[in-house]
mmJSON file of the N, C-alpha and C atoms, coordinates in Angstrom:
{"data_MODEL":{"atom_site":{
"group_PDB":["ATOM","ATOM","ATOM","ATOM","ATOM","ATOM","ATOM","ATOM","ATOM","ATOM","ATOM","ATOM","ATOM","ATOM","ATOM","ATOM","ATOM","ATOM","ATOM","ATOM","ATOM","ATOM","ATOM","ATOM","ATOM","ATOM","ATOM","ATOM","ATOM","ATOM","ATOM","ATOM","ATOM","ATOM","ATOM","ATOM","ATOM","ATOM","ATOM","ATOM","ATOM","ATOM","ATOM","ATOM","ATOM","ATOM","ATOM","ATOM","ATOM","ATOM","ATOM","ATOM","ATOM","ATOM","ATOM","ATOM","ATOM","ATOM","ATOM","ATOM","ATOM","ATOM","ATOM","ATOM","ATOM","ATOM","ATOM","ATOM","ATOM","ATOM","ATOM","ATOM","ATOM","ATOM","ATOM","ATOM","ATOM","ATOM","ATOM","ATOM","ATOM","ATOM","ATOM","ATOM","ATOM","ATOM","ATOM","ATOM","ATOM","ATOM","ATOM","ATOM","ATOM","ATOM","ATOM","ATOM","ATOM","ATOM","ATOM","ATOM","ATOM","ATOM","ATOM","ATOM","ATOM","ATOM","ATOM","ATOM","ATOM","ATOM","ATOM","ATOM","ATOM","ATOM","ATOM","ATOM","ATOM","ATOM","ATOM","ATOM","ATOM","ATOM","ATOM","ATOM","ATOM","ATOM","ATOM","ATOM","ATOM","ATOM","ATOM","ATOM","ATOM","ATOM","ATOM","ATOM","ATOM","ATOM","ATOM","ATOM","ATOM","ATOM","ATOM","ATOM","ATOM","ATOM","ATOM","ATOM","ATOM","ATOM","ATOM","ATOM","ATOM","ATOM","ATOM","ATOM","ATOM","ATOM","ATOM","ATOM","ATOM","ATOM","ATOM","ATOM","ATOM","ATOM","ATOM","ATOM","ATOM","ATOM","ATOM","ATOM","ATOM","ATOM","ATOM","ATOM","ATOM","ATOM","ATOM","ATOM","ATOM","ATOM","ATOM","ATOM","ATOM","ATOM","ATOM","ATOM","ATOM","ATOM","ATOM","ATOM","ATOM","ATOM","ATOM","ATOM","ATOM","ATOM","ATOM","ATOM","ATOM","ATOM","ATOM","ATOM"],
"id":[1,2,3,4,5,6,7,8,9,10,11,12,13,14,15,16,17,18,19,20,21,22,23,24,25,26,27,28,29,30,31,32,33,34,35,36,37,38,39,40,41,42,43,44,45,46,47,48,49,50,51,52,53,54,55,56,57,58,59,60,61,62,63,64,65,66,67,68,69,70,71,72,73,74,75,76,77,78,79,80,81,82,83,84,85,86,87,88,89,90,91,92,93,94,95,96,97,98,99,100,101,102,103,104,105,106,107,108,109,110,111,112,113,114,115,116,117,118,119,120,121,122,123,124,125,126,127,128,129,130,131,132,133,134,135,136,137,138,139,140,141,142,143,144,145,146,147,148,149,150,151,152,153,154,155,156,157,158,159,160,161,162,163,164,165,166,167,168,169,170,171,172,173,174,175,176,177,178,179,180,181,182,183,184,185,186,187,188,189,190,191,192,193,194,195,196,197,198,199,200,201,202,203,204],
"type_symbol":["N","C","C","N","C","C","N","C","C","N","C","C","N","C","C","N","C","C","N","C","C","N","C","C","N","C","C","N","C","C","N","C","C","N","C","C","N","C","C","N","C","C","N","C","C","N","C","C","N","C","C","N","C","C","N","C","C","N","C","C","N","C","C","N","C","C","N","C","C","N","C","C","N","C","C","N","C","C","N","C","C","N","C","C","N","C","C","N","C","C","N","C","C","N","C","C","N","C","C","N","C","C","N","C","C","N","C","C","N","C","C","N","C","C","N","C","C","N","C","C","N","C","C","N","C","C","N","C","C","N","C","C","N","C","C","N","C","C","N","C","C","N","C","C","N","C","C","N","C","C","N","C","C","N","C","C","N","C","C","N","C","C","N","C","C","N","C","C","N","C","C","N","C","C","N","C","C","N","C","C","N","C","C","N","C","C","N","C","C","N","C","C","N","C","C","N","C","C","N","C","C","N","C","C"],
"label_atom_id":["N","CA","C","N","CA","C","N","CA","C","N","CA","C","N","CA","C","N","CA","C","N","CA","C","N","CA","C","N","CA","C","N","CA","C","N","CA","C","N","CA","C","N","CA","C","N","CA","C","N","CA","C","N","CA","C","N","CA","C","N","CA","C","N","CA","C","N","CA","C","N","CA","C","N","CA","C","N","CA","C","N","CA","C","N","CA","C","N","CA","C","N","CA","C","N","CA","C","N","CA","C","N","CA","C","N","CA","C","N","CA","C","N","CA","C","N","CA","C","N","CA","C","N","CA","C","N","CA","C","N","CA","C","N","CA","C","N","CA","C","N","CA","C","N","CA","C","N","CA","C","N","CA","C","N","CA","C","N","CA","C","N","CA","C","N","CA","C","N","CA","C","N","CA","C","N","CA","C","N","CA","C","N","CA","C","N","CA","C","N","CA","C","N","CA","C","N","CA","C","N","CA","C","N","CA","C","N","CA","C","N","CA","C","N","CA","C","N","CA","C","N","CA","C","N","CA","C","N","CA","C","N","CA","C","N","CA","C"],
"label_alt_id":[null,null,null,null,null,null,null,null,null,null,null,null,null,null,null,null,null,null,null,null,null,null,null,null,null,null,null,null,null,null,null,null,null,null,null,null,null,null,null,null,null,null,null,null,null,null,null,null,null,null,null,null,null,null,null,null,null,null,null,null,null,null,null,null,null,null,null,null,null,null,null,null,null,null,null,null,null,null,null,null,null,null,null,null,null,null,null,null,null,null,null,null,null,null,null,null,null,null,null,null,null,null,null,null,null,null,null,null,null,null,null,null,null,null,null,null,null,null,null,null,null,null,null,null,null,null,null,null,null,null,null,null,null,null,null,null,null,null,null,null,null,null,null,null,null,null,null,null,null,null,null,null,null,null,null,null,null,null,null,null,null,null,null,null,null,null,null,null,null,null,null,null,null,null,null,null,null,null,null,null,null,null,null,null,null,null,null,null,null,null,null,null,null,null,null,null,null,null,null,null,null,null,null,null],
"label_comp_id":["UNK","UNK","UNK","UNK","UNK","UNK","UNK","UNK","UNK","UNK","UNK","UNK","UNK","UNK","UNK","UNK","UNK","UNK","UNK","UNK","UNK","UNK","UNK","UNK","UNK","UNK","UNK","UNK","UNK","UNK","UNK","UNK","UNK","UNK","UNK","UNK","UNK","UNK","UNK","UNK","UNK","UNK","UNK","UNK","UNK","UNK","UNK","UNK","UNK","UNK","UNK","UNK","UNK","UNK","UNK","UNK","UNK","UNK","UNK","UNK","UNK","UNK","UNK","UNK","UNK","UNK","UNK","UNK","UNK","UNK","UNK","UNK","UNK","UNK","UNK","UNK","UNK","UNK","UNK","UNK","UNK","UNK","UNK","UNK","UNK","UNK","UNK","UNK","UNK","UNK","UNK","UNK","UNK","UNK","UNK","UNK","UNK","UNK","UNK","UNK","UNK","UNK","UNK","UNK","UNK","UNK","UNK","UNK","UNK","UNK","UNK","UNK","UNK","UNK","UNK","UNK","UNK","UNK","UNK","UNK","UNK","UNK","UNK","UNK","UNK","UNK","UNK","UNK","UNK","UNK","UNK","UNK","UNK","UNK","UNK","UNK","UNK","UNK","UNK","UNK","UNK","UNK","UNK","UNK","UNK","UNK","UNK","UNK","UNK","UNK","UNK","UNK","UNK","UNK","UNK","UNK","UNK","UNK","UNK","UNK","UNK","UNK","UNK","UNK","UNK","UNK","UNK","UNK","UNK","UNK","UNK","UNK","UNK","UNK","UNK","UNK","UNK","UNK","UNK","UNK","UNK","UNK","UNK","UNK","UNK","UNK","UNK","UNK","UNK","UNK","UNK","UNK","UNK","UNK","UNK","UNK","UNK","UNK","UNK","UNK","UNK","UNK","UNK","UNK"],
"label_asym_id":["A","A","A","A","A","A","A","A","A","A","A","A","A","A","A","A","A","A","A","A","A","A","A","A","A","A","A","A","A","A","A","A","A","A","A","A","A","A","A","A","A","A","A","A","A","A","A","A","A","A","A","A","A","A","A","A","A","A","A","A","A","A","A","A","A","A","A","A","A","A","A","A","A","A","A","A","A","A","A","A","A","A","A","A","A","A","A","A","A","A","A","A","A","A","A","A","A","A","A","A","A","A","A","A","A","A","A","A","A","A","A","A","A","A","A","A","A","A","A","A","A","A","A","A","A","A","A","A","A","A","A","A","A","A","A","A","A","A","A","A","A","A","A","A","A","A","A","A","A","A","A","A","A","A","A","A","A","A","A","A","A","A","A","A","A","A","A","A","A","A","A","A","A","A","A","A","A","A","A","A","A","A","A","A","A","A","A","A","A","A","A","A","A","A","A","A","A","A","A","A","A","A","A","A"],
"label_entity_id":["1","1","1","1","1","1","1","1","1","1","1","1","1","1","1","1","1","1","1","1","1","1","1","1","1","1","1","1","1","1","1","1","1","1","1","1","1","1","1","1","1","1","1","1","1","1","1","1","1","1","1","1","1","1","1","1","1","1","1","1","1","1","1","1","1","1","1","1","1","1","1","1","1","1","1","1","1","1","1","1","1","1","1","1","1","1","1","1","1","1","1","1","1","1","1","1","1","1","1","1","1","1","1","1","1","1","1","1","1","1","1","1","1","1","1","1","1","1","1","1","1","1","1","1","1","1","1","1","1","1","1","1","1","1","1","1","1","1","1","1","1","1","1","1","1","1","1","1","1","1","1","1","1","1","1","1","1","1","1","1","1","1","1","1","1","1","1","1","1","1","1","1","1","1","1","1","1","1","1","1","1","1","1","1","1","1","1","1","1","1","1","1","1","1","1","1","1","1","1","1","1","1","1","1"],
"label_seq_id":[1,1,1,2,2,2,3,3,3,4,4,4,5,5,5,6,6,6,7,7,7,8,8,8,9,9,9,10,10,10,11,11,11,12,12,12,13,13,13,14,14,14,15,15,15,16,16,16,17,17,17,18,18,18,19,19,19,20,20,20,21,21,21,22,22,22,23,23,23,24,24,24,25,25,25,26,26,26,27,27,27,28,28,28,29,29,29,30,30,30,31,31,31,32,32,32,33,33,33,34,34,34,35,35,35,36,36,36,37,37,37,38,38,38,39,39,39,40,40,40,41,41,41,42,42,42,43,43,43,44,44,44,45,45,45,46,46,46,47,47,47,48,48,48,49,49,49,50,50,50,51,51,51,52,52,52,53,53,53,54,54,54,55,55,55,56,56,56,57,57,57,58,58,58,59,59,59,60,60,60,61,61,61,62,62,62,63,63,63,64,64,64,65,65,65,66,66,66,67,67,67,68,68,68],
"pdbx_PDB_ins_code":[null,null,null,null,null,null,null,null,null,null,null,null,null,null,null,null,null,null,null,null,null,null,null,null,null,null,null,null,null,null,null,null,null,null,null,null,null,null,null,null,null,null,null,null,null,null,null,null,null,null,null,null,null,null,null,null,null,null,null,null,null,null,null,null,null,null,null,null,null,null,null,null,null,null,null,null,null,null,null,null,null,null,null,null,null,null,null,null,null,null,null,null,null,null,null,null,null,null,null,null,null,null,null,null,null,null,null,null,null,null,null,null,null,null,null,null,null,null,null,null,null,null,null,null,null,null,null,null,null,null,null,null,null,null,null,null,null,null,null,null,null,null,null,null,null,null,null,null,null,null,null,null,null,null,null,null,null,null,null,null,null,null,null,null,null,null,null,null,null,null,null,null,null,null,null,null,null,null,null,null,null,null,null,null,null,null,null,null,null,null,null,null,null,null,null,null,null,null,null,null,null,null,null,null],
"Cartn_x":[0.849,0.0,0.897,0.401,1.503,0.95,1.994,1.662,0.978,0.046,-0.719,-0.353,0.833,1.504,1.865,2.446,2.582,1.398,0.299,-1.254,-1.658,-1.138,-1.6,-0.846,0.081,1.289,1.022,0.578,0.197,-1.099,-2.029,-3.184,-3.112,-2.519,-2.226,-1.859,-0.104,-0.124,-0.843,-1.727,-2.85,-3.79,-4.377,-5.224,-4.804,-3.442,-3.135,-2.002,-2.132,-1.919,-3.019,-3.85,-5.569,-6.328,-6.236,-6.97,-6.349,-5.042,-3.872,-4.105,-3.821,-3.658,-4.83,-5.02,-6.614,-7.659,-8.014,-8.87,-9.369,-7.59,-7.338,-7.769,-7.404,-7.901,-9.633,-9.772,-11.586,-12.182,-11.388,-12.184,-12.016,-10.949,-10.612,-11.652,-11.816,-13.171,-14.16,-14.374,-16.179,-15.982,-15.407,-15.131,-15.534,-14.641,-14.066,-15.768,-16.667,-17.902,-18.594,-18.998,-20.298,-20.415,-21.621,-21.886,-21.847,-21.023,-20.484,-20.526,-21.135,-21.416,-20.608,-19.624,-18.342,-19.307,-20.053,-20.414,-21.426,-22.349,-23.707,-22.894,-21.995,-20.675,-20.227,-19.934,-18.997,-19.991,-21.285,-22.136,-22.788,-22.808,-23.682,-22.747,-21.216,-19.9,-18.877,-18.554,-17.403,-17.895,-17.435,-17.072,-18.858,-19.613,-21.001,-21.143,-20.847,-21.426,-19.939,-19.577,-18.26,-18.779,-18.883,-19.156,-18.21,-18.595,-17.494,-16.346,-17.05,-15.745,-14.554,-15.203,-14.358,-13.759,-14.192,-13.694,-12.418,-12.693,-11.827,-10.449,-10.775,-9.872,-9.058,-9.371,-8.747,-7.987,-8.546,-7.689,-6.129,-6.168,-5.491,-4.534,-4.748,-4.349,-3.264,-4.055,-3.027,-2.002,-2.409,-1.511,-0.106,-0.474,0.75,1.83,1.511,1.99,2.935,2.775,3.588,4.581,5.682,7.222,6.917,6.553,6.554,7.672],
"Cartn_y":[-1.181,0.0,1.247,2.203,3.668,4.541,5.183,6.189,7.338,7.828,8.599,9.972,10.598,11.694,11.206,10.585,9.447,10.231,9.401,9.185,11.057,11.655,13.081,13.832,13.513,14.224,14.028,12.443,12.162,12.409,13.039,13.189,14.959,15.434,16.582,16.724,16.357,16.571,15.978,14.765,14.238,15.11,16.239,17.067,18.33,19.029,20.293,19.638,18.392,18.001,18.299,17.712,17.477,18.863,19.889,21.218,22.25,22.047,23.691,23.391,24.633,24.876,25.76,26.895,27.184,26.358,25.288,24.714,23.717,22.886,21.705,22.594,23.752,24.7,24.409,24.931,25.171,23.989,22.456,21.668,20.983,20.82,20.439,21.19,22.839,23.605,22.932,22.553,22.312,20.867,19.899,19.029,18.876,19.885,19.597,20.443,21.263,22.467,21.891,20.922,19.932,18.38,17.995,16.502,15.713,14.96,14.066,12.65,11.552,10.734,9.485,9.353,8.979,7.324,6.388,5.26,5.877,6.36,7.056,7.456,8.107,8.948,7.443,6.78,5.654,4.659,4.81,3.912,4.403,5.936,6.566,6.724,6.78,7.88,7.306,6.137,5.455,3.887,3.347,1.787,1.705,2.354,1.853,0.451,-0.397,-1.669,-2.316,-2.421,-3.023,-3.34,-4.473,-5.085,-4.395,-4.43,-3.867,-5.239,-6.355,-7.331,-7.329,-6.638,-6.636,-5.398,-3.98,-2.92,-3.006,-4.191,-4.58,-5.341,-5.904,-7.351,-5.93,-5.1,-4.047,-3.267,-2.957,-2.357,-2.491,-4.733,-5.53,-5.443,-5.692,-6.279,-4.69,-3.519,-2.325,-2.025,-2.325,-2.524,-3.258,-4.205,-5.085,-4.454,-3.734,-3.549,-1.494,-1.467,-0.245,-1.13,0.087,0.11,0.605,-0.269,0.034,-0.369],
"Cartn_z":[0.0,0.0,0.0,-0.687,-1.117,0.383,0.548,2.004,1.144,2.277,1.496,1.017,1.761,1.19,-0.577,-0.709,-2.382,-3.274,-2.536,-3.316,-3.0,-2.59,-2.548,-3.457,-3.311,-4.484,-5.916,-6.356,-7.483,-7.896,-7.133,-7.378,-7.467,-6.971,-7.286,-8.732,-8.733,-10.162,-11.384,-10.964,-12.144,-12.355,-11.513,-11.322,-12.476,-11.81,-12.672,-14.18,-14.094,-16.106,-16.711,-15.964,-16.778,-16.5,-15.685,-15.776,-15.746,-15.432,-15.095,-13.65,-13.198,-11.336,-11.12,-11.778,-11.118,-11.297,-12.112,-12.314,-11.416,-11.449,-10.263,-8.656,-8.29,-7.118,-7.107,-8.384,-8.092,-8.198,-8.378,-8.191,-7.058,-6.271,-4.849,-3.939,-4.326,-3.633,-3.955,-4.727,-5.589,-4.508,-4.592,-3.703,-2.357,-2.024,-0.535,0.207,-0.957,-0.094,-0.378,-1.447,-1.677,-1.102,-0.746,-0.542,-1.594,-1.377,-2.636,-2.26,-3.014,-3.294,-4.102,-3.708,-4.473,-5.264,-3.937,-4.933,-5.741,-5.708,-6.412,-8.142,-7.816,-9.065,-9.718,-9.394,-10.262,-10.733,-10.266,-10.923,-12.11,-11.835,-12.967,-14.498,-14.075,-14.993,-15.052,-14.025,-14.045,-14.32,-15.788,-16.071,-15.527,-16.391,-16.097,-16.34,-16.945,-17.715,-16.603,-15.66,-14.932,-13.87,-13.137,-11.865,-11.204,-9.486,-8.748,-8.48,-8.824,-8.745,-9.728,-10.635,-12.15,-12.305,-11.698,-11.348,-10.058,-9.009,-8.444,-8.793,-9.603,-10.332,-11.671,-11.944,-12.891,-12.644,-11.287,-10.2,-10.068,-9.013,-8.617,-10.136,-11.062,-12.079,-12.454,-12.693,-12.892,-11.616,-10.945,-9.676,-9.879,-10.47,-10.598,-11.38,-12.658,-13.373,-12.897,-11.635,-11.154,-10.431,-10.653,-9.682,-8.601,-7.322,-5.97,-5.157],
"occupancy":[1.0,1.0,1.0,1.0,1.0,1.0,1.0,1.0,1.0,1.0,1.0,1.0,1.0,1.0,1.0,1.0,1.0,1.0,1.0,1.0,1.0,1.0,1.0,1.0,1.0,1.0,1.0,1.0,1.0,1.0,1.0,1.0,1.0,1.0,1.0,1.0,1.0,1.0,1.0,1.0,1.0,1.0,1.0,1.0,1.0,1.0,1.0,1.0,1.0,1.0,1.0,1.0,1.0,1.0,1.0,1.0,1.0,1.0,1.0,1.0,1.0,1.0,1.0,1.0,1.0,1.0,1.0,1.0,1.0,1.0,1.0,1.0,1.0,1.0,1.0,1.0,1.0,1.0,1.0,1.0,1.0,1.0,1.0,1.0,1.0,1.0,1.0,1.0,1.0,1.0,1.0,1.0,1.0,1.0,1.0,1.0,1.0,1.0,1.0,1.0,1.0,1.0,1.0,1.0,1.0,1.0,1.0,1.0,1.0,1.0,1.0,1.0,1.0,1.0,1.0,1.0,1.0,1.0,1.0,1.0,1.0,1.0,1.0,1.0,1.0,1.0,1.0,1.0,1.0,1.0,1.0,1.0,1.0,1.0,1.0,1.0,1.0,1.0,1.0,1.0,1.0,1.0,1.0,1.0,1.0,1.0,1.0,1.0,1.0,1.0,1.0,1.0,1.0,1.0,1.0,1.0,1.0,1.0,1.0,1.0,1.0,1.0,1.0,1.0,1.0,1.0,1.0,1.0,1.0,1.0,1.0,1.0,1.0,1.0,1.0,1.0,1.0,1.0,1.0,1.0,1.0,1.0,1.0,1.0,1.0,1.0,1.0,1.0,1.0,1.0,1.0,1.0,1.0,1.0,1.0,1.0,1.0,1.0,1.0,1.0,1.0,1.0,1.0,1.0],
"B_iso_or_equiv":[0.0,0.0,0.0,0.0,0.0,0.0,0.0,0.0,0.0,0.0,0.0,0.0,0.0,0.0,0.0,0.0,0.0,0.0,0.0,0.0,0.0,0.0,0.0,0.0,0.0,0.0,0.0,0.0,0.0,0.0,0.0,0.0,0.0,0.0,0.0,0.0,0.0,0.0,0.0,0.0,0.0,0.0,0.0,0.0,0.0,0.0,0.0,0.0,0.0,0.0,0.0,0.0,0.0,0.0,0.0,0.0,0.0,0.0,0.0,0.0,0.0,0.0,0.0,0.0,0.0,0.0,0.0,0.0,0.0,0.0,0.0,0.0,0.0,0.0,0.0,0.0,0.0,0.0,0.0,0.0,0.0,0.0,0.0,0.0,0.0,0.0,0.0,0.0,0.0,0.0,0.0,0.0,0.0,0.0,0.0,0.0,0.0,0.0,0.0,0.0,0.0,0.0,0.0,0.0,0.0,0.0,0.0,0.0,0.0,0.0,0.0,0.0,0.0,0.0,0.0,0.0,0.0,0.0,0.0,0.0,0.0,0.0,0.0,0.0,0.0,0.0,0.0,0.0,0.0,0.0,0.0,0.0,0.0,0.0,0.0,0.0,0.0,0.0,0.0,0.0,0.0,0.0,0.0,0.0,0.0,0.0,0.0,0.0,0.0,0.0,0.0,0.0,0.0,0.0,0.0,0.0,0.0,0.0,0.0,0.0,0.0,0.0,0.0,0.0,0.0,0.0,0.0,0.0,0.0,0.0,0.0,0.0,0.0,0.0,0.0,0.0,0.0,0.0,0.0,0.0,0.0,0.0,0.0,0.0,0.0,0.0,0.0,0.0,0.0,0.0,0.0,0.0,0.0,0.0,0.0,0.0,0.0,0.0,0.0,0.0,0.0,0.0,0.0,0.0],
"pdbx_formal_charge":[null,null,null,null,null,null,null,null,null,null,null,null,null,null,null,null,null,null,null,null,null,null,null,null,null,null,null,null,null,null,null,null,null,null,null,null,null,null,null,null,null,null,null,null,null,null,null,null,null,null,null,null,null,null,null,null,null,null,null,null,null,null,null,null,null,null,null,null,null,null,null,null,null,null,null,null,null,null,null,null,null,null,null,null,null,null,null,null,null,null,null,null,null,null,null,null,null,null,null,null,null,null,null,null,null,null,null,null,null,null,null,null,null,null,null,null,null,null,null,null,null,null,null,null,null,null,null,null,null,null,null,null,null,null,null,null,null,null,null,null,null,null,null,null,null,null,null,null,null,null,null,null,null,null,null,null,null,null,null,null,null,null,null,null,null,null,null,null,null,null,null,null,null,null,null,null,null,null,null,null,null,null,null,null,null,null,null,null,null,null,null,null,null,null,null,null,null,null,null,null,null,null,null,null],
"auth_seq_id":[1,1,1,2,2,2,3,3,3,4,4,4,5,5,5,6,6,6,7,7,7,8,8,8,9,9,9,10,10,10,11,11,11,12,12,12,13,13,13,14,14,14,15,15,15,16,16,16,17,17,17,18,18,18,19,19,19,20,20,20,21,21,21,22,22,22,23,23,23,24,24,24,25,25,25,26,26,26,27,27,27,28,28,28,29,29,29,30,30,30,31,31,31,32,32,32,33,33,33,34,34,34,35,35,35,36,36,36,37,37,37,38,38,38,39,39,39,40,40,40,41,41,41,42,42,42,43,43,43,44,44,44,45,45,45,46,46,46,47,47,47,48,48,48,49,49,49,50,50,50,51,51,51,52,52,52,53,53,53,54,54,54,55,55,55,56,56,56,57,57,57,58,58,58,59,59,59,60,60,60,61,61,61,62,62,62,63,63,63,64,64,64,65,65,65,66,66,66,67,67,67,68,68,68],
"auth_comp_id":["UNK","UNK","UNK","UNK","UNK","UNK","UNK","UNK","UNK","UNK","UNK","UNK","UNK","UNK","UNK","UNK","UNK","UNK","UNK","UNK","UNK","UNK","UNK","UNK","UNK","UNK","UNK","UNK","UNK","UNK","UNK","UNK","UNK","UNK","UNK","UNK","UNK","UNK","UNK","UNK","UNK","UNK","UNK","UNK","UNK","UNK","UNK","UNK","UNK","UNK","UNK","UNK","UNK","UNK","UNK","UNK","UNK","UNK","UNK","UNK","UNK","UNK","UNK","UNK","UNK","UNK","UNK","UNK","UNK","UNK","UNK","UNK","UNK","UNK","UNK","UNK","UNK","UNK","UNK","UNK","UNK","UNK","UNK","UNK","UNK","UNK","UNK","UNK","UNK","UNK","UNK","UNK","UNK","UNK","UNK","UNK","UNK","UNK","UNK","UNK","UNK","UNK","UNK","UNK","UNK","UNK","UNK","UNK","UNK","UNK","UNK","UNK","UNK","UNK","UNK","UNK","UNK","UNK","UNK","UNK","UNK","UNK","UNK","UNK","UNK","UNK","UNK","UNK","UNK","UNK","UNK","UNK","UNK","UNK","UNK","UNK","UNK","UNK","UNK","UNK","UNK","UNK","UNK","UNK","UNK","UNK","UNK","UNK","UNK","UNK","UNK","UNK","UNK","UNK","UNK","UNK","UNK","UNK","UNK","UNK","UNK","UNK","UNK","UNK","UNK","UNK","UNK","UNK","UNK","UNK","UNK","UNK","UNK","UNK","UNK","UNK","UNK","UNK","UNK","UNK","UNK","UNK","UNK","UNK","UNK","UNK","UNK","UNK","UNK","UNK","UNK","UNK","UNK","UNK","UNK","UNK","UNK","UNK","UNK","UNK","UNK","UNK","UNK","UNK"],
"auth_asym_id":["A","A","A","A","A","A","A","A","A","A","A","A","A","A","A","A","A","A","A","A","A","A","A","A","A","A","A","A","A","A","A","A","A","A","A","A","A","A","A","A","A","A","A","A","A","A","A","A","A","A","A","A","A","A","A","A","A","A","A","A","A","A","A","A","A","A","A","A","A","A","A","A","A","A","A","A","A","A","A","A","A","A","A","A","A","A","A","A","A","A","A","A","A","A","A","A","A","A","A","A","A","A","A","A","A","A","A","A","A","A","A","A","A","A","A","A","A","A","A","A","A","A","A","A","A","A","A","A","A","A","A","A","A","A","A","A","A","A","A","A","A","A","A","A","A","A","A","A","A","A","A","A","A","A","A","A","A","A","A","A","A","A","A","A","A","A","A","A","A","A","A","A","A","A","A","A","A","A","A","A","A","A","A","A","A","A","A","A","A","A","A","A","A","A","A","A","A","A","A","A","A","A","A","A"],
"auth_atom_id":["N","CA","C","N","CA","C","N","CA","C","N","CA","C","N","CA","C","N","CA","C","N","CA","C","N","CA","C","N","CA","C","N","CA","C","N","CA","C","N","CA","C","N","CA","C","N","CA","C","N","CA","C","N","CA","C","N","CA","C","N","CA","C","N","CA","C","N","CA","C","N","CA","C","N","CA","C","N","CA","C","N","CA","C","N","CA","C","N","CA","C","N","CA","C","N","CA","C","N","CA","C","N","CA","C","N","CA","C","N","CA","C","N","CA","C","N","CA","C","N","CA","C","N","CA","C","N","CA","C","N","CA","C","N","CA","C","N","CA","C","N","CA","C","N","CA","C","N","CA","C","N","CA","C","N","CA","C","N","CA","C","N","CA","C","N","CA","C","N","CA","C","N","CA","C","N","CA","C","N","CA","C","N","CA","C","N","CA","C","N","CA","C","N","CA","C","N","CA","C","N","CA","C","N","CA","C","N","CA","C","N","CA","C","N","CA","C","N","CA","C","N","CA","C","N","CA","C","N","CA","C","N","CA","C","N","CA","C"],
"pdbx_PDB_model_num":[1,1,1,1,1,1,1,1,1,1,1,1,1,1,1,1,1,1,1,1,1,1,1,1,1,1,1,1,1,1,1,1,1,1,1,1,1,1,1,1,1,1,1,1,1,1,1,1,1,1,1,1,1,1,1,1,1,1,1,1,1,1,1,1,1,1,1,1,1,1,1,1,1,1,1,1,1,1,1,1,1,1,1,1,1,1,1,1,1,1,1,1,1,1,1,1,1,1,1,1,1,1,1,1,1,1,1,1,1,1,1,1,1,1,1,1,1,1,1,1,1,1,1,1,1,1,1,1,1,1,1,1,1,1,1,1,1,1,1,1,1,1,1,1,1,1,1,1,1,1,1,1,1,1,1,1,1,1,1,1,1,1,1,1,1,1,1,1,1,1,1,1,1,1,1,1,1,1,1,1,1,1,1,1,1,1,1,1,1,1,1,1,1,1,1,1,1,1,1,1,1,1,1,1]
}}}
């Protein structure tokens, strides 16, 4: 398992590749001030047609394939 400073750092910079830095800002806000629904979100937008066993097993499987 990655320490979570790791998983914060990389989620940061996955954030401001994919929007810039004000964007990645206003969406950590939009985030962090609204009630959010993380399973409700991945059923509707994420791997709709994907079991969570098979969303699990995709997971496990990309997992393998990092330098830890």
């Amino acid at each position: 398992m990655r320490p979570n400073a790791v998983i914060r750092k990389e989620g940061m910079e996955a954030l401001i590749a994919a929007l810039g830095y004000v964007d990645a800002e206003r969406f950590i806000t939009l985030i962090s001030s609204e009630p959010f629904d993380y399973t409700g979100w991945r059923e509707r937008y994420l791997y709709q047609d994907v079991s969570i066993r098979e969303l699990s097993k995709k997971a496990a499987d990309y997992s393998k394939t990092l330098d830890l």
